[in-house]
N, C-alpha and C positions, 0 to 999 in steps of 0.2 A: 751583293746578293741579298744582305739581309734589311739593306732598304729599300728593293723592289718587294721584298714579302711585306713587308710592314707597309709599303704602299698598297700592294696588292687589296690586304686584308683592310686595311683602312677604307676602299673601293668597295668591298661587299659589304661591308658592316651599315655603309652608308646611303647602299641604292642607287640607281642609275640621275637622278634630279641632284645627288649629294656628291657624286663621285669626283665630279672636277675641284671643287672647294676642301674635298676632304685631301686630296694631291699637294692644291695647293700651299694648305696647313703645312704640308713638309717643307716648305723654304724656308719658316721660322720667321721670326720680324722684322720687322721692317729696317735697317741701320738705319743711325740716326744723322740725318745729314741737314743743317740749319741754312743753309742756301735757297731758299725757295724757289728761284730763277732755274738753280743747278739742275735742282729735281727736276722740273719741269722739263730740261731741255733731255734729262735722262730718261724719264717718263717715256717722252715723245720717242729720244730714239728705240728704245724699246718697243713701241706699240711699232714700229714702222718694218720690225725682225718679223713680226705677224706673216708676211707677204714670202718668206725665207724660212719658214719650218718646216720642215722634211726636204730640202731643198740639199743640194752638194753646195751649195754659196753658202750655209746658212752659218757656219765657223766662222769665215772670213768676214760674213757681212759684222759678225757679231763686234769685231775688232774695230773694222772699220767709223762705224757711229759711234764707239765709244772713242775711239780718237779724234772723227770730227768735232767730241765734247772738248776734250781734254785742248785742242789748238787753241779753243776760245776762253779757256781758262787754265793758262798757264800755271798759276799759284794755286790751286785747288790740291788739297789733298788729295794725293792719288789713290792712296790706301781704301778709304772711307769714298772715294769715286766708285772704285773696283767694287766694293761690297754691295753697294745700293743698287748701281748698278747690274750685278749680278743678281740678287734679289729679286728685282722687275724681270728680268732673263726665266726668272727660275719659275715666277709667275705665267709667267706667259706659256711655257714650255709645257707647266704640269696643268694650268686652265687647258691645254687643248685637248679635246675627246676625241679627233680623229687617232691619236697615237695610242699605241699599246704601251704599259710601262716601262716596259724594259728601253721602247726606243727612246723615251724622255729620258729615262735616265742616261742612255747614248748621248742625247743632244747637250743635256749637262754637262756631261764630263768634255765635250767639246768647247761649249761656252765658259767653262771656269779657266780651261787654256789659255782661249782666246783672250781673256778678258785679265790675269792671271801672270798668262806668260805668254805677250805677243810677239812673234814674227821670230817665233826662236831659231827657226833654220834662219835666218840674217846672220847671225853669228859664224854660220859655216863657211861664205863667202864673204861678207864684209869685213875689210880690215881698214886700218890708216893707207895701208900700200896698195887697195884697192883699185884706185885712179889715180891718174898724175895728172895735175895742172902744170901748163908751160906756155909762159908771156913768149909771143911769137915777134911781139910789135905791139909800141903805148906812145900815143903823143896827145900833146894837147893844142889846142888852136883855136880861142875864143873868137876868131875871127869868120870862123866855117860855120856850117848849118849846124855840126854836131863837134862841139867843142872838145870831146876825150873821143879816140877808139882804140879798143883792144883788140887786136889779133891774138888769137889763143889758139892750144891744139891741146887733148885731154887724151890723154893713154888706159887703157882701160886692160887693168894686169888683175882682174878679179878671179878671170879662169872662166867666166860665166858670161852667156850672151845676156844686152840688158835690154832696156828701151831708156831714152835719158831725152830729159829737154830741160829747161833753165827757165827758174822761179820769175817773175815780172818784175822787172825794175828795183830789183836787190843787187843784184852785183856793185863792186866797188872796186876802183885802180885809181891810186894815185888821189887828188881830191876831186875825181867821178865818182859820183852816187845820183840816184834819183831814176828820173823815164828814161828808158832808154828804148834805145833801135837795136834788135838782136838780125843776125842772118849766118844761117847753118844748123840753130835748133829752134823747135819748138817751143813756143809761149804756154807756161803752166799759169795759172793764177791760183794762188792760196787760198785753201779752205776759206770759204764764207765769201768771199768775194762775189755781187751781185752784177759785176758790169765790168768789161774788157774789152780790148779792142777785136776786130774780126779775126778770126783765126786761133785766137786763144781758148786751149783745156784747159776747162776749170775746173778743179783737184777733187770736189766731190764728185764730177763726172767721172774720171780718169779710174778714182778708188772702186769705183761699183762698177767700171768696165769687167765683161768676160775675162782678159787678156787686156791690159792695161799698157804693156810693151807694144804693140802694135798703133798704139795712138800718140808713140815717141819715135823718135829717130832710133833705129834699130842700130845695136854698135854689140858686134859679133867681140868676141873673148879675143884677146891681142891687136886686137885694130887703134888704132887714131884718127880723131877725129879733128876739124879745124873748123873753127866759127870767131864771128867778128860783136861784137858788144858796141858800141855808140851811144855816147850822152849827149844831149843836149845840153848843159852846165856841169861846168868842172868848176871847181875854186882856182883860187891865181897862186901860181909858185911850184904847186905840187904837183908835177909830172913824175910820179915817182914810178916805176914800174912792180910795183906790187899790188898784186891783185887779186881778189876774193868774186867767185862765181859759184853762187848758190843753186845746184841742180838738182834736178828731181830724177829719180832711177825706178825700174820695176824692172822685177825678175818674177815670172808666177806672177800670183797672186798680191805680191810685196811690193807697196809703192812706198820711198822714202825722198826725204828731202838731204841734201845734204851737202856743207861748203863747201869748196874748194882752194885751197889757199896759195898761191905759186910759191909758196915759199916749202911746200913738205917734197920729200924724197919718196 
């Protein structure tokens, strides 16, 4: 309360021409982030939450672009992410005049969440025992169109209905890796990704969906599921039947990536 008075009166003192800049002043300086490229791409997604203030999306959107950053620079400090980016957030937030203070201040304490402490309910259903991967069937046959396939079935012990499809051409069994042929889920392609084959969601679309489950194979709390993985080259020797399937899950609002390994309990 006693930074909406201090914003308040900061707003009168200053007049209607002064009063967005005088807001502004409340988010303090600038962090110092020596990335130029970084800023830039933070900048940008910022100015892009524009289209999302006063919006019900505009928490989640907030998460979101900041994570699209964060995929493309894995090594970035995250810390000094967080602040800058919050920063441009807070600008943007307190620059708008269609708001009254108090709901800027609302939208704050929603974006420092976001940005702060994202996807905290994930915590409440995700665990290791979440899902079970289980090799159903692995061979290899450098002689066939598609030299490795996996037959798989995925147990879904989260307690929660999800949406789930499987990352593009990450999976691994045995010495398979590379393109493959999937049938039973859904092709996601990774953030940034500018080109895929037909049929493929690609992850920034999926993130800014309404309902992002709906655009995955729907896999209801206790069910199994079964799908087939196919490589085009395998290496020679290694039919081993261990296997790693990287899939993508949404619950709500909450889209995650996340491995699979046939080997957990």
């Amino acid at each position: 309360m006693l930074a909406i008075a201090v914003a308040q009166m900061l707003v009168a003192s200053t007049g209607p021409f002064h009063a967005a800049n005088a807001q502004a002043n409340l988010c303090g300086e600038s962090p110092l982030l020596r990335d130029e490229r970084l800023k830039g791409e933070l900048d940008s997604k910022a100015s892009v939450l524009s289209r999302f203030v006063g919006d019900l999306r505009f928490k989640g959107q907030v998460e979101i672009e900041k994570s699209e950053v964060l995929s493309r620079y894995p090594n970035a400090d995250k810390l000094m992410v967080n602040q800058y980016y919050m920063y441009q957030v807070c600008i943007l937030i307190m620059s708008d005049a269609r708001m009254g203070t108090e709901k800027k201040f609302e939208l704050l304490t929603n974006a420092r969440e976001a940005i702060f402490n994202p996807s905290a309910e994930r915590k409440t259903w995700l665990t290791p025992e979440s899902l079970k991967l289980s090799v159903d069937g692995f061979y290899i046959n450098r002689n066939a169109e598609y030299n490795g396939v996996l037959n798989f079935s995925i147990d879904n012990r989260s307690g929660n209905d999800l949406g789930i499809g499987i990352l593009t051409n990450a999976a691994t069994a045995g010495g398979c890796s590379g393109d493959t042929n999937v049938v039973g889920l859904p092709l996601v392609a990774p953030a940034g990704t500018m080109a895929a084959a037909t049929g493929t969601i690609f992850m920034d679309m999926l993130k800014r969906a309404p309902d992002p489950a709906k655009l995955l194979r729907w896999f209801p709390a206790g069910a199994r599921l079964s799908a087939t993985i196919r490589w085009f080259l395998c290496s020679a020797g290694m039919a081993s039947g261990t296997a790693t399937v990287p899939v993508v899950l949404a619950r709500g609002r909450d889209v995650l990536e996340l491995s699979l390994n046939s080997g957990q309990r």
